[in-house]
LUMTOR-867241 format. One line per field, with one value per residue (C-alpha): residue number from 1; x, y, z. Coordinates in steps of 0.2 Angstrom, whole numbers, plus 2048, in hexadecimal, padded with zeros to 3 digits. Layout:
! LUMTOR-867241
seq = (NUM_...)
east = (X_...)
north = (Y_...)
up = (Z_...)
END
This chain:
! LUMTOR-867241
seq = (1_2_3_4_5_6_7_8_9_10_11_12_13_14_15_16_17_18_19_20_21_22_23_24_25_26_27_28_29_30_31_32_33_34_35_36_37_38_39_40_41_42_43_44_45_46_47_48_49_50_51_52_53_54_55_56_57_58_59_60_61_62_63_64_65_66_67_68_69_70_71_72_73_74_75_76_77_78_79_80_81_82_83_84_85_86_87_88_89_90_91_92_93_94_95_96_97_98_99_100_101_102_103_104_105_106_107_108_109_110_111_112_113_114_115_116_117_118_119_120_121_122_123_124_125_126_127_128_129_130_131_132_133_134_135_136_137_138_139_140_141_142_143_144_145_146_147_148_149_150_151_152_153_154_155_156_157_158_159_160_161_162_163_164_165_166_167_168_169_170_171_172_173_174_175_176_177_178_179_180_181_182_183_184_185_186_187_188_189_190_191_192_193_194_195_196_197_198_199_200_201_202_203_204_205_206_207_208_209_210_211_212_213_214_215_216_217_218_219_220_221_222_223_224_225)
east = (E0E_DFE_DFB_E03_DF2_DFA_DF6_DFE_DF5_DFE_DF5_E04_DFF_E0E_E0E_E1F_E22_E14_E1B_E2D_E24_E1A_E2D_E34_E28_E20_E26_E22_E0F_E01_DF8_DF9_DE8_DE5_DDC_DD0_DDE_DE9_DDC_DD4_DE8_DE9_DDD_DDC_DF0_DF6_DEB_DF2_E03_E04_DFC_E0E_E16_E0C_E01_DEF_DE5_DDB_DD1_DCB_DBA_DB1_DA3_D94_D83_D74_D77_D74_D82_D8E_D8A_D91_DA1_DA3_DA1_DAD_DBD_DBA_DC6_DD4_DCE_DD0_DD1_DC8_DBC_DB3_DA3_D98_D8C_D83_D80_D71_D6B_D68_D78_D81_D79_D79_D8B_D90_D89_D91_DA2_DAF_DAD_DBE_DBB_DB7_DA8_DAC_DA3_DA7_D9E_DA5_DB5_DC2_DC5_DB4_DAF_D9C_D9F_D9F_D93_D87_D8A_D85_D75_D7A_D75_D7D_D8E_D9A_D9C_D89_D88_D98_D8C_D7E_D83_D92_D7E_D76_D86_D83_D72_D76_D82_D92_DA2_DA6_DAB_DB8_DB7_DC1_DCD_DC1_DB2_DB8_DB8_DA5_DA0_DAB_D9E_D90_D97_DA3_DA7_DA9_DB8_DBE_DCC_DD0_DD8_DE0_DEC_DFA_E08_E0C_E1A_E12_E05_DF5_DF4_DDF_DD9_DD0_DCC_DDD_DE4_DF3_DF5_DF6_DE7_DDE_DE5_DE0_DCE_DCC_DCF_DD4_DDD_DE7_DE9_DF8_DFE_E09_E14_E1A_E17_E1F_E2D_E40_E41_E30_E36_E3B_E2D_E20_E2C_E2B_E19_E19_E23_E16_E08)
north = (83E_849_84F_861_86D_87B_882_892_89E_89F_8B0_8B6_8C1_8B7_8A5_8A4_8AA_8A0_88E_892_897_887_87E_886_880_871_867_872_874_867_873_881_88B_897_8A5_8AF_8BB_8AD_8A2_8B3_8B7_8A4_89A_886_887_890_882_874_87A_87E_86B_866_86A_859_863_866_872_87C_887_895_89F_8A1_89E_8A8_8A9_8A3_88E_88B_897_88E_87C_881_886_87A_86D_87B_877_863_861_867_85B_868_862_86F_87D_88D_895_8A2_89B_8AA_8A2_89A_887_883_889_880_86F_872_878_865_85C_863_862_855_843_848_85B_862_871_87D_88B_89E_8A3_8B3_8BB_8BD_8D1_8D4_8D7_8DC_8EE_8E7_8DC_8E9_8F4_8E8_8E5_8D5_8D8_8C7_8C8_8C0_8AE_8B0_8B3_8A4_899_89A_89A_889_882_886_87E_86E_86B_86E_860_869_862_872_883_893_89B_8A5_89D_8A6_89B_889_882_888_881_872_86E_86F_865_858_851_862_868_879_885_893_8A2_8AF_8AA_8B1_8AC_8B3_8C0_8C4_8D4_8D2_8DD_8DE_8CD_8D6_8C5_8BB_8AC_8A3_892_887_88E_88D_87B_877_87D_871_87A_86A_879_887_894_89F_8AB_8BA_8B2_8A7_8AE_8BF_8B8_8BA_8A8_8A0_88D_891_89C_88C_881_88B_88C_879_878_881_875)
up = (9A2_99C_98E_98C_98D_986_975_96E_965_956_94F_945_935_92B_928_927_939_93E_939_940_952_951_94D_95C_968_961_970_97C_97A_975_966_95B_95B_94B_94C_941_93B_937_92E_921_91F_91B_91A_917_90F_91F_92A_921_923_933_936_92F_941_946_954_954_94E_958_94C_955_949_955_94B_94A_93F_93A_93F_92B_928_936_930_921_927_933_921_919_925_928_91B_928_935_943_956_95D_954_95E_95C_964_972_971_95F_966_967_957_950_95D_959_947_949_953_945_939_93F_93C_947_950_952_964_961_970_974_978_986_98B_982_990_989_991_9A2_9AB_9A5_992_994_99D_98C_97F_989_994_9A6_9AE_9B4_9A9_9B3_9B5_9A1_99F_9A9_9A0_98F_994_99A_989_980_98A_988_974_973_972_977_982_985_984_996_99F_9AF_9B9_9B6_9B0_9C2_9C3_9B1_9B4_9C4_9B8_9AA_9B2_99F_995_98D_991_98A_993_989_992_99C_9A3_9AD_9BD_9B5_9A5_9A0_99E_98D_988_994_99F_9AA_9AA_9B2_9B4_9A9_9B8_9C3_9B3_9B1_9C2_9C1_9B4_9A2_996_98C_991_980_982_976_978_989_97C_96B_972_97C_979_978_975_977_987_98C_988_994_9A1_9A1_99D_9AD_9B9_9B1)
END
């Protein structure tokens, strides 16, 4: 049987909450992915306790500074021996190589490329004049070449990337089964189209974190995969 790719995004405000969502669907998906709210609301204590469900870690920071700045950081969190870290490809080179050598011998560095809330409109406001798989493209090439172990993308362009980088590890965010709304993703997919593209990670949040009965929720979508 594979291994479940299914991570929930566990961005609740109160620990509490969080470790008794992680204990209803432990078997049901194959990580638990933090967030930025959840790790400034908690930081290392609320890591550590969530690692007591026995899944791992996906921290999502998305990292993004001077490469000095993110070398640091990534030295800062070693201690918590995350399987998977994000930063910002948009970051540069150097902070994306400073940024893999920094990090922990088990940790996956995976880089955002484009954040699945924007679409060409956005991009075309803060001055980017690619399209956003254009722009996913570029910057999943950029990440390559700097040694990275892969990339974030939306379920739109991982079977493109994947072409380009037969080896890489992608997580796709944003995903949506068939019945559910899309609330602020702007360039959704459904968990086993993104699956079959190639993504190594499906994240999904609220069609479990929001649903009447969250265990079942992740076996359904455990079911389509």
């Amino acid at each position: 049987m594979n291994h479940n790719p299914v991570y929930l995004a566990l961005d609740l405000p109160r620990l509490d909450a969080a470790q008794a969502l992680a204990q209803k669907v432990k078997d049901h998906v194959g990580g638990l992915k933090l967030g930025l709210e959840f790790f400034l609301a908690h930081g290392h204590h609320g890591v550590h306790e969530i690692a007591k469900v026995g899944l791992p870690i996906f921290l999502d920071l998305k990292l993004h500074d001077i490469p000095n700045t993110v070398a640091g950081a990534m030295q800062a969190i070693h201690v918590l021996e995350p399987a998977i870290v994000t930063i910002h490809a948009s970051g540069g080179r150097a902070m994306m190589e400073d940024a893999k050598a920094a990090a922990g011998e088990h940790t996956k560095v995976v880089a955002v490329t484009v954040l699945t809330s924007l679409d060409d409109d956005d991009l075309a406001s803060v001055g980017v004049k690619a399209r956003a798989e254009e722009q996913a493209l570029r910057l999943a090439e950029l990440a390559h070449s700097a040694g990275l172990d892969g990339i974030v993308c939306s379920g739109h362009e991982v079977g493109a990337i994947k072409r380009q980088w037969k080896d890489g590890f992608f997580v796709v965010p944003g995903l949506r089964p068939a019945d559910a709304t899309l609330g602020d993703q702007k360039r959704a997919v459904t968990p086993r189209a993104a699956r079959d593209a190639g993504a190594s990670v499906l994240v999904i949040g609220r069609p479990i974190s929001r649903a009447e009965d969250p265990a079942a929720a992740a076996r359904a979508i455990e079911a389509t995969l």
